[in-house]
N, C-alpha and C positions, 0 to 999 in steps of 0.2 A: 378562523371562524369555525365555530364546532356547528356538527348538519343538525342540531336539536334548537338552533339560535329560530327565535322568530321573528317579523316582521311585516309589516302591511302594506300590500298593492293597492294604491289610492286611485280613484276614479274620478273624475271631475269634468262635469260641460263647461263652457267658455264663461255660461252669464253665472254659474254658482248654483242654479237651481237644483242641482241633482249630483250629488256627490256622494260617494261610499267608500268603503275600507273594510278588505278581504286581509284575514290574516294568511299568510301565507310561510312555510317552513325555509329558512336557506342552508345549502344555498340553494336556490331558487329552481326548481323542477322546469325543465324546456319548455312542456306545454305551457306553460304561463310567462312565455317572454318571446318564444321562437313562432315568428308572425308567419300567419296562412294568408296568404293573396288570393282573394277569390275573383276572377274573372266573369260569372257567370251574369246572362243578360239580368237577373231578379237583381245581382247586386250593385251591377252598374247603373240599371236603372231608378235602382231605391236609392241609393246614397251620392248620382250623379256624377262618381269617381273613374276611375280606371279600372280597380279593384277595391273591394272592402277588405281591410285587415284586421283578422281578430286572432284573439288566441282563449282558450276555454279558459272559462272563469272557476276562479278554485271555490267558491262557494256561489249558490242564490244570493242575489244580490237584495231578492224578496220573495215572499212566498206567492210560489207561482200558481197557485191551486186560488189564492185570494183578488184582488183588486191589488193593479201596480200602482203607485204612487200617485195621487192626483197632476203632479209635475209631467208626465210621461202624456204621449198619445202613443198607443200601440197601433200597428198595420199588419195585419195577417197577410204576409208577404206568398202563402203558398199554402196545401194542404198540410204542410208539417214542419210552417215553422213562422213563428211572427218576429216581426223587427219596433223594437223603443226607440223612440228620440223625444228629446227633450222640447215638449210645445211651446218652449219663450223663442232658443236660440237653436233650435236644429239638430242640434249635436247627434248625432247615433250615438246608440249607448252600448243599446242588449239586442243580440240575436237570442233567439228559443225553439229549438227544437219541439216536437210536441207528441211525435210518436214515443210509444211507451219505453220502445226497447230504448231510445236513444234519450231518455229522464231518467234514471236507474242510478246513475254514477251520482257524486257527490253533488254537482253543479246543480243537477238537476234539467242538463238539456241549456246552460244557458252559457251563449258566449260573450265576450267584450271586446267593440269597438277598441283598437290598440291607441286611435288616435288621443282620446281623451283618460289613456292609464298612465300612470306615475309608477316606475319600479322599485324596487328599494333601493338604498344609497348602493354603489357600489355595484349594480345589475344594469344589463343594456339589453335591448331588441338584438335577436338575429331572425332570422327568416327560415322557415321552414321549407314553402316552395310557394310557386304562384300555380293555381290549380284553376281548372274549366277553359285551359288553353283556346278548346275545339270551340268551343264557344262565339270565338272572337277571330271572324276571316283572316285578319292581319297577324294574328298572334298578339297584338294588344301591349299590355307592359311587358311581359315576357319577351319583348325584341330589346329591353334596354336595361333587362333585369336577369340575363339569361346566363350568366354564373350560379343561379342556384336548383334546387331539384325543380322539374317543369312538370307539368298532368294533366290530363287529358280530363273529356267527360268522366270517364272509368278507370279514373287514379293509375292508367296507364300513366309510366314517365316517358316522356318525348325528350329528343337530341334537339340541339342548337340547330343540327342542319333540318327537323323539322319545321323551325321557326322560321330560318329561312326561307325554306320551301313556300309558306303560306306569306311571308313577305313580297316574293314572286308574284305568287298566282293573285293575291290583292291588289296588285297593282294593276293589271289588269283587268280589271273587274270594270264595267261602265260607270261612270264617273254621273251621278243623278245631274237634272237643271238644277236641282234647290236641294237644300242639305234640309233635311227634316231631324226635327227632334222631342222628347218624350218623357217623362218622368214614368216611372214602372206601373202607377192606378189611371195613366194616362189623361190627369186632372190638368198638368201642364201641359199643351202640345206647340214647339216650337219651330219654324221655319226660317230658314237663314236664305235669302238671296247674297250672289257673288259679287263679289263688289268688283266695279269697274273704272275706280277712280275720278269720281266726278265729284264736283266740290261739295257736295252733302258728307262725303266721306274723310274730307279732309280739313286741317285746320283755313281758318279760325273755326267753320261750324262744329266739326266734330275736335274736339281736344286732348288732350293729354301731356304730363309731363313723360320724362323719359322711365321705364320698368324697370323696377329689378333683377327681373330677369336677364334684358339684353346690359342694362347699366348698372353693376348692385349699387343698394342706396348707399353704401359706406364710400363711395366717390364723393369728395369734395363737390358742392356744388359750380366752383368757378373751373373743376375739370370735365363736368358732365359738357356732351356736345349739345345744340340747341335740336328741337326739333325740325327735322325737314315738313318742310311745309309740301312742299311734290311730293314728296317719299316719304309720309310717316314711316314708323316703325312698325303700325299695327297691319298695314296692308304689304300683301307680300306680292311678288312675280309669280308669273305661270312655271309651271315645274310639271311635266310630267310626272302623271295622268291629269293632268288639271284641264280644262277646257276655258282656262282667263286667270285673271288675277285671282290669289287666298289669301285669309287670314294667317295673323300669329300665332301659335300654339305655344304653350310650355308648362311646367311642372312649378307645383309650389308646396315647398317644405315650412312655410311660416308657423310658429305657433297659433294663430288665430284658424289659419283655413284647416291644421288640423284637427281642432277643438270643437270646429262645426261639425267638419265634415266628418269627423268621427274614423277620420285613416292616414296614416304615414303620410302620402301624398296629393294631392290634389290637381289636377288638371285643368286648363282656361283655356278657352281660346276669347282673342280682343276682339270686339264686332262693332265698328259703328251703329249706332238703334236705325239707324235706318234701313242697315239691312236685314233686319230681326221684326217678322211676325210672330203676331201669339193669337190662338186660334182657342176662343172662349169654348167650355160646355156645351154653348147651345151653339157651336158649329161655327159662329160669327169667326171670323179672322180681322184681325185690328194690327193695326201699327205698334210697336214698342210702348207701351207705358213712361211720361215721367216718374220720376222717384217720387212725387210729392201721389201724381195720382196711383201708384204702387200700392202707397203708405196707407191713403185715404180715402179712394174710391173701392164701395162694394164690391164692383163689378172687378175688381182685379183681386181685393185684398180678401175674398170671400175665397180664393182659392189658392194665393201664392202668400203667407207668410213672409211678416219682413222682422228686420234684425238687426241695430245701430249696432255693429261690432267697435267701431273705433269711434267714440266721442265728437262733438265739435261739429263748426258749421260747413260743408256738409257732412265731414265724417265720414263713416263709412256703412254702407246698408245692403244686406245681405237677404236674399230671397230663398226661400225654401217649399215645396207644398205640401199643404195643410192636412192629405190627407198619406200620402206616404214619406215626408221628409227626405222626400231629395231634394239635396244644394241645386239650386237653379244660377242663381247670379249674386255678383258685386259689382259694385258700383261706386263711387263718391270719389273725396280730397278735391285733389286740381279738374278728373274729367269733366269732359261735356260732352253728352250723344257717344260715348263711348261705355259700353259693355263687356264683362266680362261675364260668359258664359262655360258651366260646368262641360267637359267634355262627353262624360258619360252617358250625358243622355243624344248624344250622337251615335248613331253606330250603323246605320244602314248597310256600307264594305264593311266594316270591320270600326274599333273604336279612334282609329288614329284617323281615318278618313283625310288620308294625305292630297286627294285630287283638291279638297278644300283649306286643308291646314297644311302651313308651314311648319313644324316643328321647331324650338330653338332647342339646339344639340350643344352650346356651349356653354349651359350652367341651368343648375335648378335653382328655382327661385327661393331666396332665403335658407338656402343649405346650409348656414351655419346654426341656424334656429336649432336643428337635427342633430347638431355633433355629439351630443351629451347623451342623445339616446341611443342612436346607433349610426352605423355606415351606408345605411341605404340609399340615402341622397348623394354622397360622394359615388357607387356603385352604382346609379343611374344614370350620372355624369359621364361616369369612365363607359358606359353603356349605350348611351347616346350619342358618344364619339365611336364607338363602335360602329355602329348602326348606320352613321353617316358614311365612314371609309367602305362597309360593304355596297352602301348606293352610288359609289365611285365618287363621291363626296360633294354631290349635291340632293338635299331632301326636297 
């Protein structure tokens, strides 16, 4: 392949609304494949992930001096930088810089969500580093991602034994009565009571077939186990620091939660709705929403955007807020009164908030979705087995 060959990095959200094509020179220049993981609270709270992954965009995707596309809402995330996503389906798209010095280069100050880029044939993701470590009491994804360069507030690089260090001392940390949680314009404010195993929480009320995560779907149905009706799968055992019983946690590589959430990985934790307050504008706190009143009532739909990602009765419906597009929830197929909630907008200790969440440390969800793009999902894997042998090998 001669370096004068050209080619186009395609950009696309989930529903189609918004899609571009950056010509780009191969082979293919770092900055536009080798992903930055940012950790920092504006990002976890805006896009309700772990980290947002972007990498600088080789051209404006539009002219930034004019009106973005009627398809976008923008969120001025900060004095010197707003964040685009796409008003049907969520998706992040464009970060923008806004101070002078840092518009100047070709981009124009603007970067792209990695989750919803296409490379050219023949190119894959690598990773740059995960950055605003300090950020995040626990150290955050950098405990499962920590073969790559690590950074500080101040692009200091941090050691593995840093990460541990704050592994440590997070754990100790007082473990809250109620796990609170937040989108970054604070238009979502969400609360989580501990579940205690009482039959609200469990089947027949609350439902579920078995995840991907613990069970991948490529299991034959007549191998998959049945659900424990005592023991769901989504409620876990007390674990130190925990003060009772926790929820599931785990990671999801699918194409769908990528193309929303606009980044490599996506985080969940499973909640039955009963244990899930949402606390309106006007201060009121209310019970979980059904999907239908999600979908159709003002007083929900006035603030939390929804999104039929997977077709069909019920399918699958995806929440976002309206006014900064952070992923909130999923929902639909076989559940009932069961929630999946974006991890990000937790963070009280730190984002893993282990006294509440169990982690599952033996597979990301949908990692094969990822293989074509890159190794991050397998290197999160082999990372989360890590992570568990350093906790003496219970999470």
């Amino acid at each position: 392949m001669e370096a004068s060959d050209s080619a186009m990095l395609k950009l696309a959200c989930h529903c189609g609304s918004n899609t571009h094509a950056f010509s780009v020179t191969l082979p293919l220049d770092k900055k536009y494949k080798d992903i930055h993981f940012c950790q920092c609270t504006t990002c976890r709270w805006a896009t309700g992930t772990f980290a947002a992954t972007a990498i600088q965009a080789p051209s404006p995707p539009f002219d930034p001096d004019g009106n973005p596309p009627a398809t976008l809402t923008v969120w001025k995330s900060s004095d010197i930088g707003s964040r685009y996503f796409c008003s049907t389906c969520s998706a992040q798209l464009f970060f923008r810089y806004s101070l002078p010095e840092l518009t100047k280069d070709a981009n124009r100050g603007f970067y792209l969500a990695t989750g919803v880029v296409e490379l050219p044939p023949g190119e894959t993701f690598g990773v740059d580093c995960v950055a605003y470590i300090d950020s995040v009491p626990d150290g955050g994804l950098a405990s499962w991602l920590s073969d790559v360069k690590l950074r500080g507030l101040l692009r200091d690089t941090l050691a593995v034994d840093d990460i541990v260090a704050r592994e440590r001392e997070a754990r100790n940390l007082e473990v809250p009565q109620k796990l609170e949680g937040t989108c970054y314009c604070s238009s979502v404010k969400i609360t989580l009571s501990r579940p205690t195993g009482r039959p609200e929480e469990l089947p027949p009320y609350t439902f579920s077939d078995n995840t991907d995560l613990v069970i991948p779907n490529y299991t034959p149905a007549d191998e998959q186990p049945a659900v424990d009706e005592k023991n769901p799968w989504w409620i876990r055992e007390e674990q130190k620091p925990a003060a009772g019983k926790r929820f599931l946690g785990g990671l999801c590589a699918c194409t769908s939660c990528r193309k929303i959430a606009g980044s490599e990985v996506q985080g969940w934790i499973f909640v039955p709705t009963v244990c899930v307050e949402l606390t309106l504008p006007s201060g009121e706190t209310v019970p979980w929403p059904s999907r239908q009143e999600l979908v159709e009532d003002p007083t929900y739909n006035s603030i939390i955007g929804t999104y039929k990602s997977t077709p069909g009765d019920p399918g699958v419906l995806r929440g976002f807020c309206k006014t900064c597009g952070a992923n909130i929830f999923w929902d639909g197929l076989t559940r009932r009164n069961l929630v999946d909630l974006s991890t990000g907008l937790f963070s009280q200790r730190g984002v893993r908030e282990e006294g509440w969440i169990e982690w599952w440390t033996e597979r990301v969800s949908f990692v094969e979705d990822a293989e074509k793009r890159h190794d991050i999902g397998k290197r999160l894997e082999r990372g989360l087995q890590e992570w568990k042998t350093r906790l003496g090998g219970r999470v």
